[in-house]
N, CA, C and O atoms as a GROMACS GRO file, in nm:
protein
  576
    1UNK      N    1   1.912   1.395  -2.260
    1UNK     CA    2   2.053   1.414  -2.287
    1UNK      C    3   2.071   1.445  -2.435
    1UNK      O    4   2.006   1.384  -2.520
    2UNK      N    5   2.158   1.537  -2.464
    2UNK     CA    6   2.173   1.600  -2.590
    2UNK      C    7   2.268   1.432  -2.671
    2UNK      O    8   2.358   1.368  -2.616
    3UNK      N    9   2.215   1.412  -2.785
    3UNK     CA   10   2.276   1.311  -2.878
    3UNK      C   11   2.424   1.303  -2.907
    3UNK      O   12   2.473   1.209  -2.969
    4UNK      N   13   2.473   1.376  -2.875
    4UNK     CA   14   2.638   1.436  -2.946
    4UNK      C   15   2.688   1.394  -2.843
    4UNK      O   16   2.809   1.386  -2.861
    5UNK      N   17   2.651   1.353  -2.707
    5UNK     CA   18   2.752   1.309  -2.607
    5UNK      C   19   2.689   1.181  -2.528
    5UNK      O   20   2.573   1.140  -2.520
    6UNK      N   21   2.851   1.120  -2.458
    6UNK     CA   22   2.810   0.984  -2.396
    6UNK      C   23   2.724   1.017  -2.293
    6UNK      O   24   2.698   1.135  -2.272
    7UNK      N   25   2.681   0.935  -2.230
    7UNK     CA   26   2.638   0.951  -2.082
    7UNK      C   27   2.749   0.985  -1.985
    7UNK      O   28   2.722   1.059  -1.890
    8UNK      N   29   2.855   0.944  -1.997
    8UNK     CA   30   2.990   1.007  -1.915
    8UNK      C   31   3.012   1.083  -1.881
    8UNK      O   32   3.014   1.118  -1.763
    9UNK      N   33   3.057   1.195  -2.063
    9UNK     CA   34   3.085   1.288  -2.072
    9UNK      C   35   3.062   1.398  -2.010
    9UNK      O   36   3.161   1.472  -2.008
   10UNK      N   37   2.923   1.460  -1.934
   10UNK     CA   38   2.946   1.536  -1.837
   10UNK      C   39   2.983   1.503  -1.715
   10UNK      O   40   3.018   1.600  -1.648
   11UNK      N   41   2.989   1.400  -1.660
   11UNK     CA   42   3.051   1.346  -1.506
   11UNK      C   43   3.221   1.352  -1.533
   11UNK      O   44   3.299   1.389  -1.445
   12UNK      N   45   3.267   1.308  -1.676
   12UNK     CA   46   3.435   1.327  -1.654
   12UNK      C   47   3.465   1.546  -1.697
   12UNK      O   48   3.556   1.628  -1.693
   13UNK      N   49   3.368   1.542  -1.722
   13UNK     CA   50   3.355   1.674  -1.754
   13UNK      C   51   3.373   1.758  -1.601
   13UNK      O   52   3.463   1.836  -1.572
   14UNK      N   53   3.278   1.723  -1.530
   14UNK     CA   54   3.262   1.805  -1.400
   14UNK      C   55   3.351   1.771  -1.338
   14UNK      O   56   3.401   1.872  -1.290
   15UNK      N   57   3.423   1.653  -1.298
   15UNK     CA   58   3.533   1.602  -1.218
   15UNK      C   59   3.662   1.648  -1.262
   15UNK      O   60   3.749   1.651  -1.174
   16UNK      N   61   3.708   1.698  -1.421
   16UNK     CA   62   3.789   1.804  -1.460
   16UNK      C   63   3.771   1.929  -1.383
   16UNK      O   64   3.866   1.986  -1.330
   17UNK      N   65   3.644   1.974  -1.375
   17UNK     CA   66   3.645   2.138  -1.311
   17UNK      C   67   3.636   2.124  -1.184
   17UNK      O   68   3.624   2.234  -1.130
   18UNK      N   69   3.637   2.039  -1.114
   18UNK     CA   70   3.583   2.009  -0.955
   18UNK      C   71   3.774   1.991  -0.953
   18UNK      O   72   3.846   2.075  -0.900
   19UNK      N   73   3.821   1.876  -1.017
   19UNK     CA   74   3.969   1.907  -0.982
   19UNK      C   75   4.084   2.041  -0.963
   19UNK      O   76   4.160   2.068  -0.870
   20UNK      N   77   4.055   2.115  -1.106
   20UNK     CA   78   4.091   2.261  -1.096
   20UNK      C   79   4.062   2.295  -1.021
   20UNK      O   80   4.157   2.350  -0.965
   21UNK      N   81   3.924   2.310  -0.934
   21UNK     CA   82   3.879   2.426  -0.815
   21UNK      C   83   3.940   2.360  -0.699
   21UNK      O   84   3.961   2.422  -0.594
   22UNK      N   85   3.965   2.250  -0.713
   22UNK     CA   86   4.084   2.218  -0.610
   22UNK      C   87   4.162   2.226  -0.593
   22UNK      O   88   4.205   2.270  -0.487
   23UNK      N   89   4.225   2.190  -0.681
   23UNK     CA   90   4.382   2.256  -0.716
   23UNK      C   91   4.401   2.378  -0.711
   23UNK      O   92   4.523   2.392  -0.722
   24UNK      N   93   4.352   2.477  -0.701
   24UNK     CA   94   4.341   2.644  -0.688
   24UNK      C   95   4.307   2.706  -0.540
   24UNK      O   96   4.334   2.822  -0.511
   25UNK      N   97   4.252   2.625  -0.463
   25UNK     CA   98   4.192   2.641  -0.369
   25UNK      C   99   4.265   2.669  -0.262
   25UNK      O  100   4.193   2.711  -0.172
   26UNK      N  101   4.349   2.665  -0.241
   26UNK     CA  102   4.488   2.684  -0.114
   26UNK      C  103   4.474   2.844  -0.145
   26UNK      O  104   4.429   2.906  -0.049
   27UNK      N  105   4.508   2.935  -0.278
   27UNK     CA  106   4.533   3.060  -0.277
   27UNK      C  107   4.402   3.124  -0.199
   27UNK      O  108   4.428   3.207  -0.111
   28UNK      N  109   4.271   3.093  -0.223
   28UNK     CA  110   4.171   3.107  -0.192
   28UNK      C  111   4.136   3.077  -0.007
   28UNK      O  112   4.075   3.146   0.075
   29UNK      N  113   4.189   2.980   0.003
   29UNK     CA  114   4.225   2.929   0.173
   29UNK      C  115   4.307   3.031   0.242
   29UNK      O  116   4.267   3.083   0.346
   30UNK      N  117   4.400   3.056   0.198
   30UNK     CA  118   4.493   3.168   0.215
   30UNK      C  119   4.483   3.303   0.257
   30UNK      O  120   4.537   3.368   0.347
   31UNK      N  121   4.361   3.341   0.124
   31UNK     CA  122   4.303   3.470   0.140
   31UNK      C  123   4.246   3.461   0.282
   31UNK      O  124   4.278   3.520   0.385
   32UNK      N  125   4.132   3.350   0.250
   32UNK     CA  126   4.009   3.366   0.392
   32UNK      C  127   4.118   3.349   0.549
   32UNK      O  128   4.108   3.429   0.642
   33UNK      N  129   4.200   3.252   0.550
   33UNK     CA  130   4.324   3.221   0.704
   33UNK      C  131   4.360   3.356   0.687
   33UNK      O  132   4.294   3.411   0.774
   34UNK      N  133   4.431   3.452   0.624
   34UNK     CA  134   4.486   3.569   0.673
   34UNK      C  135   4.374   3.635   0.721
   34UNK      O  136   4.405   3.693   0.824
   35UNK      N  137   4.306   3.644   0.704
   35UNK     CA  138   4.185   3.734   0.796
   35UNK      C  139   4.094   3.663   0.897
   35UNK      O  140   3.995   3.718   0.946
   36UNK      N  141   4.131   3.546   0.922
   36UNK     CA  142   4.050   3.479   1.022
   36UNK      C  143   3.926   3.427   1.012
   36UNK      O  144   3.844   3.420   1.105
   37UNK      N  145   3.907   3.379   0.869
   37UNK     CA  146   3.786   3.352   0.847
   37UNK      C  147   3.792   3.215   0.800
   37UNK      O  148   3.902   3.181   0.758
   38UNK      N  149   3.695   3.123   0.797
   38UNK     CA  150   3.632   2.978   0.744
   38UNK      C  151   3.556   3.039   0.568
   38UNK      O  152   3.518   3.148   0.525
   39UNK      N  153   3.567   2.894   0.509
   39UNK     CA  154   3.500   2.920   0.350
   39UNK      C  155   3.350   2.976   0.464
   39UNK      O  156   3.335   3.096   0.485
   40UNK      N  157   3.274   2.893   0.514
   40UNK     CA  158   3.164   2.941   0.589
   40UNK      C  159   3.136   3.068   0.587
   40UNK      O  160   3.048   3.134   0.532
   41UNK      N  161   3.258   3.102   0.684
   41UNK     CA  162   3.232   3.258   0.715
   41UNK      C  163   3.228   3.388   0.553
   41UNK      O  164   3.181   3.502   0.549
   42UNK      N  165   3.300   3.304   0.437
   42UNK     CA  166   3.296   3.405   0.341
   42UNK      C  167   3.190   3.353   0.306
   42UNK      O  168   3.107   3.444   0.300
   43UNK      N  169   3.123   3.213   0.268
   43UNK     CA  170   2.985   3.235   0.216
   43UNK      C  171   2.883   3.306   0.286
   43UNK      O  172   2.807   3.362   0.206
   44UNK      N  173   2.852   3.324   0.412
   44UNK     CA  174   2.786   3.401   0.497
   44UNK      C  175   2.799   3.594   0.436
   44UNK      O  176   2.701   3.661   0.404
   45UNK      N  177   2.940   3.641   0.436
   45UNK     CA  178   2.989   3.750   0.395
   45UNK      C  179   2.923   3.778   0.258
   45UNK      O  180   2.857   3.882   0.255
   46UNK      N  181   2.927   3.702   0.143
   46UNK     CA  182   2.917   3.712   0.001
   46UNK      C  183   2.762   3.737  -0.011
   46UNK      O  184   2.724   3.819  -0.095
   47UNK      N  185   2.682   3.678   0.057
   47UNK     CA  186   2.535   3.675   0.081
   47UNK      C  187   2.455   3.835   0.126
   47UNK      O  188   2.346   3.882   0.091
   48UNK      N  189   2.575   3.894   0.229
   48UNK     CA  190   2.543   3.948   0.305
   48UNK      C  191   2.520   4.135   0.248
   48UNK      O  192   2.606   4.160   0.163
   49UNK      N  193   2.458   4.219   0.267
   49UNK     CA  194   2.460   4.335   0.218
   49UNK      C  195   2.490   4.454   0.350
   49UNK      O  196   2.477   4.427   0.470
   50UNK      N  197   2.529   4.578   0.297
   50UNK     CA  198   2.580   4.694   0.355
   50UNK      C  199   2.414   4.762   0.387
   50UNK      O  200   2.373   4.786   0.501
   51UNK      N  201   2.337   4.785   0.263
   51UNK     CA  202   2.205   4.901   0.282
   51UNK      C  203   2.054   4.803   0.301
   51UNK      O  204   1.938   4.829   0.332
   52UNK      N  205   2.127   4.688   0.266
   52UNK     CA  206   1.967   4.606   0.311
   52UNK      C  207   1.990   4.512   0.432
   52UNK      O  208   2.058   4.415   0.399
   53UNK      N  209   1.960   4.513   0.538
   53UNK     CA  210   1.977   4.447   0.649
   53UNK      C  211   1.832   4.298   0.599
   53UNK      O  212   1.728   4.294   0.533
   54UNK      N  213   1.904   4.212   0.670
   54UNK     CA  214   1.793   4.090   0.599
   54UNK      C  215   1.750   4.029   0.703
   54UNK      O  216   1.842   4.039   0.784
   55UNK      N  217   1.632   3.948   0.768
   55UNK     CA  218   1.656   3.843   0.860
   55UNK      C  219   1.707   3.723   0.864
   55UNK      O  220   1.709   3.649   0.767
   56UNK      N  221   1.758   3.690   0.992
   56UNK     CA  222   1.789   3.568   0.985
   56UNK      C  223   1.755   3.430   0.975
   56UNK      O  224   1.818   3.324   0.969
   57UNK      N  225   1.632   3.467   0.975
   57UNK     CA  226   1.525   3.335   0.922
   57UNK      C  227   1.524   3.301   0.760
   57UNK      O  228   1.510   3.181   0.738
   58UNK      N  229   1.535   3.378   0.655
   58UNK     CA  230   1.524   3.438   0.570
   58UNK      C  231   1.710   3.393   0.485
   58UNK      O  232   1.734   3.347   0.373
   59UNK      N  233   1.803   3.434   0.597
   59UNK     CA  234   1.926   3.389   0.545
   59UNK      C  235   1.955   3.223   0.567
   59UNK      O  236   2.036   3.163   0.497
   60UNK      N  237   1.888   3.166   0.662
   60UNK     CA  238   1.948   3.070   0.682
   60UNK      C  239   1.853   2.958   0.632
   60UNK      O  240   1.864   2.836   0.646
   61UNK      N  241   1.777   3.016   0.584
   61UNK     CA  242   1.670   2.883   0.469
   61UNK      C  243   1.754   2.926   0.344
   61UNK      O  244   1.738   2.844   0.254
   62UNK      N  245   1.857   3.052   0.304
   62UNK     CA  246   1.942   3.043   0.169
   62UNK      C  247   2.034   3.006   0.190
   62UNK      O  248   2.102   2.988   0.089
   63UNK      N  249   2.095   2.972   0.314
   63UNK     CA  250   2.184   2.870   0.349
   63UNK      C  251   2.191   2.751   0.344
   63UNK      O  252   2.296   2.689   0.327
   64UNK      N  253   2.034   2.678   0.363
   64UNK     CA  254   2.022   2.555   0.384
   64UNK      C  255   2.039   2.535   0.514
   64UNK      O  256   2.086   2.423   0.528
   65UNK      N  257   2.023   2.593   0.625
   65UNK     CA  258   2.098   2.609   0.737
   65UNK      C  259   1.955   2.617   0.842
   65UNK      O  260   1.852   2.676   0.811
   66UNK      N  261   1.977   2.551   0.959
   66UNK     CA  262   1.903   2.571   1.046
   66UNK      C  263   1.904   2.696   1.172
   66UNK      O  264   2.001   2.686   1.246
   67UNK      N  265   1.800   2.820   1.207
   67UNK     CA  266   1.838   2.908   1.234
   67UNK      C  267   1.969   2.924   1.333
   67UNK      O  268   2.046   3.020   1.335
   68UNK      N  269   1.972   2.813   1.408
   68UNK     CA  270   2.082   2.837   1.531
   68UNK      C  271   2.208   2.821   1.459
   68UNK      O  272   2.296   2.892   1.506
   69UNK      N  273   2.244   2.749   1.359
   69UNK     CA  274   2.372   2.766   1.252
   69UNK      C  275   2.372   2.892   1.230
   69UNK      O  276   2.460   2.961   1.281
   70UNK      N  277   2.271   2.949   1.147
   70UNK     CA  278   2.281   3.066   1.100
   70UNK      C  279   2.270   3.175   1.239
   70UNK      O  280   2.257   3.285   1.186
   71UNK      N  281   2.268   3.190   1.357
   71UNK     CA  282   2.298   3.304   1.438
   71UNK      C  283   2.418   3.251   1.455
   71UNK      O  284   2.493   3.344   1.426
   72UNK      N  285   2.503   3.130   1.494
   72UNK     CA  286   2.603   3.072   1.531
   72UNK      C  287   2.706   3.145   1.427
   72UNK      O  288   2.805   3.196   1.480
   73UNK      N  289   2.688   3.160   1.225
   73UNK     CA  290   2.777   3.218   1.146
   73UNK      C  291   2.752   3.356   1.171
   73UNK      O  292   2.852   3.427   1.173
   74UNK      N  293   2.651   3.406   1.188
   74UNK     CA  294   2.632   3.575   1.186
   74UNK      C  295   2.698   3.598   1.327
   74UNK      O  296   2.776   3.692   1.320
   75UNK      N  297   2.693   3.543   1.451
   75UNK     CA  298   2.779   3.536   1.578
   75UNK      C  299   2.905   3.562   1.540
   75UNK      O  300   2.954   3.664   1.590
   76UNK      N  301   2.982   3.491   1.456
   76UNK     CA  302   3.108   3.479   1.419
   76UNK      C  303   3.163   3.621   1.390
   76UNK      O  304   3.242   3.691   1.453
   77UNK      N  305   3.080   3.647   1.247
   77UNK     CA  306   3.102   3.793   1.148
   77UNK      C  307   3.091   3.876   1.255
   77UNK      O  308   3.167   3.972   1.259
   78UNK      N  309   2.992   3.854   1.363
   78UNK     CA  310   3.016   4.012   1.416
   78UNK      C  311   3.081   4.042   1.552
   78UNK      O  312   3.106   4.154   1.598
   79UNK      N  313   3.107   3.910   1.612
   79UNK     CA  314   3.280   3.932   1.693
   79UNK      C  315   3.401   4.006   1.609
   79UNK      O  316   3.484   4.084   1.656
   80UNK      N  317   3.389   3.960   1.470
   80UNK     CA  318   3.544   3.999   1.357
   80UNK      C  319   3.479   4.137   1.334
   80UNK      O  320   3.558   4.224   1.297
   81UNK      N  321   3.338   4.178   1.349
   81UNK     CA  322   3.336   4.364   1.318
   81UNK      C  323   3.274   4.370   1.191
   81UNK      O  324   3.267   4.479   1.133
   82UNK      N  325   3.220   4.248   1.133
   82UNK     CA  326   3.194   4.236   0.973
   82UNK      C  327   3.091   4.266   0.980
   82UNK      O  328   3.057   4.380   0.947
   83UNK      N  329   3.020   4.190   1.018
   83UNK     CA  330   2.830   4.199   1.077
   83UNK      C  331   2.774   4.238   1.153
   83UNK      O  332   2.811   4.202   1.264
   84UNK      N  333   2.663   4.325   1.148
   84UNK     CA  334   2.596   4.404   1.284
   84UNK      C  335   2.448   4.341   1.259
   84UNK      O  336   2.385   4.321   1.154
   85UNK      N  337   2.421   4.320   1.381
   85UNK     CA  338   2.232   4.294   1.398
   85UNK      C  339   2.164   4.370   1.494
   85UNK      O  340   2.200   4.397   1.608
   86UNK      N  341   2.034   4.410   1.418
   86UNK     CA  342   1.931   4.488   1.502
   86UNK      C  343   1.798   4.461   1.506
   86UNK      O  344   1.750   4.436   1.396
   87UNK      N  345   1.719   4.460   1.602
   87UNK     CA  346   1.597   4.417   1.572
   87UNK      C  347   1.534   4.475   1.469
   87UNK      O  348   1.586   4.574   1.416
   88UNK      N  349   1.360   4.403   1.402
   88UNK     CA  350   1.345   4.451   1.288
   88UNK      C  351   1.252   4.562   1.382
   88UNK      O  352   1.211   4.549   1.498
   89UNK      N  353   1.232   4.699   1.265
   89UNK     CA  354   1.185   4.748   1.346
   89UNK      C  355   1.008   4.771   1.413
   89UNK      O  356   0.958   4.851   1.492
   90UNK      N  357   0.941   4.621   1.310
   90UNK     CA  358   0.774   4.599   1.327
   90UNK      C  359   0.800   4.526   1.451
   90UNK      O  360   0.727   4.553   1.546
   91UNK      N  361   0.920   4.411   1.470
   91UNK     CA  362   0.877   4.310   1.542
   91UNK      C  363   1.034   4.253   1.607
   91UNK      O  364   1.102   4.159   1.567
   92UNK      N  365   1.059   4.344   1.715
   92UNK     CA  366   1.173   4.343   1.754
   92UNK      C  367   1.257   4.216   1.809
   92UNK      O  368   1.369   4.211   1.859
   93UNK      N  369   1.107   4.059   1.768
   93UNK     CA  370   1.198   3.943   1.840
   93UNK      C  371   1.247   3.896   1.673
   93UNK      O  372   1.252   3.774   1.668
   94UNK      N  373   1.281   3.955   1.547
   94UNK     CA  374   1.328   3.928   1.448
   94UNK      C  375   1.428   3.987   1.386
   94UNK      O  376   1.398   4.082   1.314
   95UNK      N  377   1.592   3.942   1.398
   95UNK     CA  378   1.697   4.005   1.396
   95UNK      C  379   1.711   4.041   1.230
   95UNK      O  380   1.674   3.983   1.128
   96UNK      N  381   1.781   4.160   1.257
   96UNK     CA  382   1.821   4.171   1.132
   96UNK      C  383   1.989   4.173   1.091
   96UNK      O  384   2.078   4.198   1.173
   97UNK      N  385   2.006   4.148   0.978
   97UNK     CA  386   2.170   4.115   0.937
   97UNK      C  387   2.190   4.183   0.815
   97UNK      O  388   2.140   4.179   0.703
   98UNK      N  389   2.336   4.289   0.909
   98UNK     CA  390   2.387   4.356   0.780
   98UNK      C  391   2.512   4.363   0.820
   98UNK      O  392   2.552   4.369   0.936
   99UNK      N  393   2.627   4.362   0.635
   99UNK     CA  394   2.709   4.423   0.657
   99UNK      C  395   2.796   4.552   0.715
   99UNK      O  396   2.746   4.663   0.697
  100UNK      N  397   2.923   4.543   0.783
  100UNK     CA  398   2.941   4.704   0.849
  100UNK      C  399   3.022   4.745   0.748
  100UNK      O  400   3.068   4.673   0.659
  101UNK      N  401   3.040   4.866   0.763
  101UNK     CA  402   3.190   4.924   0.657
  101UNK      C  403   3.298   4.822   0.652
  101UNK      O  404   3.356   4.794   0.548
  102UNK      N  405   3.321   4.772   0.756
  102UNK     CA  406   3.457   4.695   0.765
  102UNK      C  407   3.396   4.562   0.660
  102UNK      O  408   3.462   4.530   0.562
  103UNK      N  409   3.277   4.499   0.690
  103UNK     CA  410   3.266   4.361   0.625
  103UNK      C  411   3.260   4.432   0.472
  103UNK      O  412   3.364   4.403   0.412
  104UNK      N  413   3.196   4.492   0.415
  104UNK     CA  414   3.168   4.545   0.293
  104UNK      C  415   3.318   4.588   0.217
  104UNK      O  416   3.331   4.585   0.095
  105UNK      N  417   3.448   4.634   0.326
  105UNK     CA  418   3.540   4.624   0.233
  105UNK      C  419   3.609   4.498   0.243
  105UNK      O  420   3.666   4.444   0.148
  106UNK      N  421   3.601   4.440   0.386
  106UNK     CA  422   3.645   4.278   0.364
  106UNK      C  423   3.629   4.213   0.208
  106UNK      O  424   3.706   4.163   0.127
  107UNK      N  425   3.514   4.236   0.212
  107UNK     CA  426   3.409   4.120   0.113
  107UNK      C  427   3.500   4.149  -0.033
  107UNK      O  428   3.541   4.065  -0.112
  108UNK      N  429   3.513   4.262  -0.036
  108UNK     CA  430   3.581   4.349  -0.178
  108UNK      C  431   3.729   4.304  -0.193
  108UNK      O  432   3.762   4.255  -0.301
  109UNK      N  433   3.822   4.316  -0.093
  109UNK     CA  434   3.883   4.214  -0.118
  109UNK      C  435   3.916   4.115  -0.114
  109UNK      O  436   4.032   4.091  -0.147
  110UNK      N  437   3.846   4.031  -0.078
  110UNK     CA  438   3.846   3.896  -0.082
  110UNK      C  439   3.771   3.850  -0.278
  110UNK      O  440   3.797   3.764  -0.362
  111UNK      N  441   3.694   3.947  -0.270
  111UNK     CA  442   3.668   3.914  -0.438
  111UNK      C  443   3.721   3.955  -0.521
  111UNK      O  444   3.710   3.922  -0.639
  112UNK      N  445   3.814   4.063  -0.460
  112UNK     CA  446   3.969   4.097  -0.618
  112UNK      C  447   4.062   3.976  -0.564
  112UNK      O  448   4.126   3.915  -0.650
  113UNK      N  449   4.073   3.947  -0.467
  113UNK     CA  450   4.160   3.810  -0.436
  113UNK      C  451   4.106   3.703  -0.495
  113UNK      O  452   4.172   3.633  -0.571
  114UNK      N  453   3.995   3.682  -0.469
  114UNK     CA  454   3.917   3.522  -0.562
  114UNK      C  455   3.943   3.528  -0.704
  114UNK      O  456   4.020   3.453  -0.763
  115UNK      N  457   3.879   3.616  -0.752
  115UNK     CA  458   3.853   3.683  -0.861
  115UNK      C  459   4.023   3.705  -0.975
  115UNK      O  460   4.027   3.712  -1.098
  116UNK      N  461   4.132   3.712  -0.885
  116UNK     CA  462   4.248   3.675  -0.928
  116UNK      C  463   4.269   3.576  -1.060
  116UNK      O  464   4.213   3.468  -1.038
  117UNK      N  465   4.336   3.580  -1.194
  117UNK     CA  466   4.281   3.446  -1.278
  117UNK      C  467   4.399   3.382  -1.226
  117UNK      O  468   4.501   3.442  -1.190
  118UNK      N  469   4.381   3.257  -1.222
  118UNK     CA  470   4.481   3.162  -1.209
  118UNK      C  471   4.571   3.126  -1.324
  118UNK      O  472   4.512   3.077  -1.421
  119UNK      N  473   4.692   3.138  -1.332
  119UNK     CA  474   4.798   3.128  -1.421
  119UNK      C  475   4.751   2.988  -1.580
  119UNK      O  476   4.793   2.961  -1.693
  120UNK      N  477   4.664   2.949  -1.502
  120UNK     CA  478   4.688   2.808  -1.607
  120UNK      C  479   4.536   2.854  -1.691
  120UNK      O  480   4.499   2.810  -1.800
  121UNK      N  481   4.481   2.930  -1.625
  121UNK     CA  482   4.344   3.012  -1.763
  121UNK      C  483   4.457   3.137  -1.821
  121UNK      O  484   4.481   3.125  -1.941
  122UNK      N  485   4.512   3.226  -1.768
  122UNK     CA  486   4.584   3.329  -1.777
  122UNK      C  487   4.669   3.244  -1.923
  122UNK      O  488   4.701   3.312  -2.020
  123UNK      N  489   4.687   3.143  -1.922
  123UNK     CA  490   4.834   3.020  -2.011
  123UNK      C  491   4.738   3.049  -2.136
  123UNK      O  492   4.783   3.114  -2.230
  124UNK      N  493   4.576   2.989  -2.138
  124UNK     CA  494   4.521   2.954  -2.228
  124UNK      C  495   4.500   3.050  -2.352
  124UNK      O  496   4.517   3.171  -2.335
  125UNK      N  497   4.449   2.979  -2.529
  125UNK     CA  498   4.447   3.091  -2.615
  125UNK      C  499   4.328   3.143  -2.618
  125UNK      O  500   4.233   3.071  -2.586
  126UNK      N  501   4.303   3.295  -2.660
  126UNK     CA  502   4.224   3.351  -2.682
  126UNK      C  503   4.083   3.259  -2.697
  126UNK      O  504   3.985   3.262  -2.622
  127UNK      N  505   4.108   3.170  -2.828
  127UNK     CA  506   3.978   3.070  -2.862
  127UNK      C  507   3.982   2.993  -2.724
  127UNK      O  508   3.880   3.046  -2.678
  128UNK      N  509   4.003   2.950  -2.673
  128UNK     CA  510   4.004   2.827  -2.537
  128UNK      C  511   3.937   2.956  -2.462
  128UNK      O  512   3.827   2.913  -2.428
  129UNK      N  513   3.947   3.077  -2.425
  129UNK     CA  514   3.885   3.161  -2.321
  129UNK      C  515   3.772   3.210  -2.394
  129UNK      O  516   3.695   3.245  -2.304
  130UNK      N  517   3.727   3.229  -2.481
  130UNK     CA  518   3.604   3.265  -2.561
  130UNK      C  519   3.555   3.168  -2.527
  130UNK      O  520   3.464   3.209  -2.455
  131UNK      N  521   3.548   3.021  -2.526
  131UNK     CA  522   3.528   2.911  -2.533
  131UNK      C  523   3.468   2.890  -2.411
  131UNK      O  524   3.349   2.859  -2.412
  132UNK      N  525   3.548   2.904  -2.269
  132UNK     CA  526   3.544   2.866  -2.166
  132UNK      C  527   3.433   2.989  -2.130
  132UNK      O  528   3.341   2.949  -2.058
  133UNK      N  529   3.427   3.120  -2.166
  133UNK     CA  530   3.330   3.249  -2.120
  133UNK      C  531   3.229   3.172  -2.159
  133UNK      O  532   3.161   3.115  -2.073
  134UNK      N  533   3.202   3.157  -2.291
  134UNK     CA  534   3.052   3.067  -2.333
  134UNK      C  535   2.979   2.996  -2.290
  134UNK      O  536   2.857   3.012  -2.294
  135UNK      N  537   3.044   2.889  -2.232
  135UNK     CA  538   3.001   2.780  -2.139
  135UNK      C  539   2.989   2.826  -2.052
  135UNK      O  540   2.869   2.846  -2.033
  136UNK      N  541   3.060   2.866  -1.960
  136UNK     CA  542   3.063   2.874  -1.822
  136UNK      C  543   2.910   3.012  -1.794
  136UNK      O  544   2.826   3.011  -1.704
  137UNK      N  545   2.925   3.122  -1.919
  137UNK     CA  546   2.782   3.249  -1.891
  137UNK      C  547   2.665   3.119  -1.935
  137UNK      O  548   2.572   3.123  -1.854
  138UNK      N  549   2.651   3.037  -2.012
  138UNK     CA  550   2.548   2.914  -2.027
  138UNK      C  551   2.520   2.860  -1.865
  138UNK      O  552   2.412   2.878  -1.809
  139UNK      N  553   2.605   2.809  -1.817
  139UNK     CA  554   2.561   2.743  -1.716
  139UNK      C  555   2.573   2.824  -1.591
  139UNK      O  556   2.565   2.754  -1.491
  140UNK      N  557   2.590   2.945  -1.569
  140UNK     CA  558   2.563   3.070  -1.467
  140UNK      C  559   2.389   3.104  -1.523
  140UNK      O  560   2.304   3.130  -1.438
  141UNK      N  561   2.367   3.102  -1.615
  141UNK     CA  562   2.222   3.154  -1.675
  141UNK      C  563   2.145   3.042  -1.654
  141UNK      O  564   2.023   3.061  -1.648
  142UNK      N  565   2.195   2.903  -1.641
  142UNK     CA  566   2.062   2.803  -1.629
  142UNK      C  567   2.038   2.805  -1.509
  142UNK      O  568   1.932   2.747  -1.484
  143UNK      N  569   2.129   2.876  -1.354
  143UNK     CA  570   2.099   2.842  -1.239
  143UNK      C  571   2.055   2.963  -1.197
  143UNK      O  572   2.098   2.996  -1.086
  144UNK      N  573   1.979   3.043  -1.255
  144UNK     CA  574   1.916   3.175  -1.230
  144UNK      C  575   1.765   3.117  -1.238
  144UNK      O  576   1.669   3.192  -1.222
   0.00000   0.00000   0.00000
């Protein structure tokens, strides 16, 4: 632990940003209910690509997910028209998962919708958003 801070300080730290993403989270709920989708179904979507079809063995160990979850979410996407699967083509008992046109522009807006700033960063000054970019590209770069 870096010297300059309590042992606290990052737990009341994270429970500040865990509150905000809660507090924000209805607009975000919103987005995904008008189109008929679960947070699930957009993390499944966000994962998912248009020109690289992936397997599903493959997606659902980056899920954390056991395969029958993961055909159960890709099931979902491709009743709604989002997701298409085809066998691979060495070994046809191994599905593959890709976005369709329709999921690929889904996905797009749902991330100018996420991606929306929320009024109370939009409030903050210049230094407070320099501030907040810093940190926040720091701790996007340590989980790479």
């Amino acid at each position: 632990m870096p010297p300059d801070r309590s042992p606290d300080s990052a737990s009341a730290a994270w429970r500040l940003i865990f509150d905000f993403l809660m507090r924000s989270s209805p607009q975000r709920l919103e987005s995904l209910r008008s189109r008929g989708l679960t947070p699930n179904d957009s993390r499944v979507l966000f994962t998912l690509d248009r020109e690289e079809a992936r397997p599903i063995g493959a997606l659902a160990r980056q899920w954390g997910a056991d395969p029958s979850t993961a055909t159960w979410l890709v099931d979902r996407l491709e009743r709604a028209g989002l997701a298409e699967r085809s066998a691979a083509p060495d070994d046809r008992r191994v599905k593959l998962v890709r976005l369709t046109g329709k999921g690929e522009v889904t996905r797009k807006e749902l991330m100018e919708e996420h991606y929306r700033t929320p009024r109370e960063v939009a409030a903050l000054s210049s230094g407070d958003i320099e501030e907040l970019t810093r940190i926040f590209t720091k701790l996007n770069q340590s989980v790479e």
